[in-house]
N, C-alpha and C positions, 0 to 999 in steps of 0.2 A: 504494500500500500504506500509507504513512503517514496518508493521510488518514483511511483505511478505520481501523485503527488507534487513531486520534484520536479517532473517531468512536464507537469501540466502546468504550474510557476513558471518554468522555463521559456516555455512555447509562449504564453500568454504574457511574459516581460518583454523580450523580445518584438513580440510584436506591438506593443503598446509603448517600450520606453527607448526602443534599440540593443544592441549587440552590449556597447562598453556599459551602460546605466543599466540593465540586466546584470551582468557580470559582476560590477562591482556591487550589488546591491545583494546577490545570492552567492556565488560562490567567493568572494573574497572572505567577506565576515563568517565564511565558514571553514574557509582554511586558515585564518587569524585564531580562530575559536581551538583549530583543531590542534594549533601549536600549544595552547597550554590547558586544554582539559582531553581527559581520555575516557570519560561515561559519557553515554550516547544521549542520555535524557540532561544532563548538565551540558553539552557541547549546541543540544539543540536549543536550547535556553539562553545560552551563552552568546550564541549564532542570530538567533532572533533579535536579543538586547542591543546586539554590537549593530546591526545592520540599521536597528532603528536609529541608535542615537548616530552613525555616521551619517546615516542620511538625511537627518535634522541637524547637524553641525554643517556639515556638505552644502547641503541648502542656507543654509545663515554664512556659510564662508563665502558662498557668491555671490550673495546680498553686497557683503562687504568691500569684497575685493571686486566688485564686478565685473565679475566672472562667468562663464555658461556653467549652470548647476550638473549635469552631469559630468562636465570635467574635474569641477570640484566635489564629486562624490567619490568619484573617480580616484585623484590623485590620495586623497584623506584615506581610502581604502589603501591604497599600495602604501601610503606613509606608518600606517597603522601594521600593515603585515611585514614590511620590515623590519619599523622596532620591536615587532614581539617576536622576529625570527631573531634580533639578536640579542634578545633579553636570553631565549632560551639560549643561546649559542654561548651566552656569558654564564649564564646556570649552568648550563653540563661540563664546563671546561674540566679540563683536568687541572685537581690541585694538587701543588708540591707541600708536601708535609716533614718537618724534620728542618735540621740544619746541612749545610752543604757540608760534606767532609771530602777536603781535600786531601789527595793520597800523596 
């Protein structure tokens, strides 16, 4: 059912907002989402949360900057999935533990 679901969001963004304002409105905030939760009912929550508020800041950024709101939903989306790719990217490092011991 979710697929089906996804699928029918898809067709019907697409046709009503275009290709990039579809895109970043469904799948970015859910690969932003998927970088730092791993339950499916907390990712879908997550996903839902992030897309609304990007697309009410997205839309208040173009106001601003006058700008066309889908490029600013747009950008705000990829700005957002960067920095949480490098939050985790900084979370998983490897850490050095101990003192250096020179031989």
């Amino acid at each position: 059912r979710l697929l089906a679901v996804v699928a029918l969001v898809s067709v019907a963004a697409v046709a009503a907002v275009g290709a990039l304002l579809a895109t970043a409105m469904t799948v970015v905030p859910a690969a932003t989402t998927r970088l730092l939760v791993n339950r499916m009912l907390p990712w879908q929550l997550a996903s839902m949360a992030l897309g609304a508020v990007q697309s009410l800041a997205g839309l208040w950024l173009s106001v601003e900057l006058n700008a066309p709101p889908g490029a600013a939903i747009a950008v705000l989306g990829g700005v957002l999935f960067a920095l949480a790719g490098a939050w985790v990217a900084w979370r998983d490092r490897p850490r050095r533990h101990g003192a250096v011991v020179a031989a």
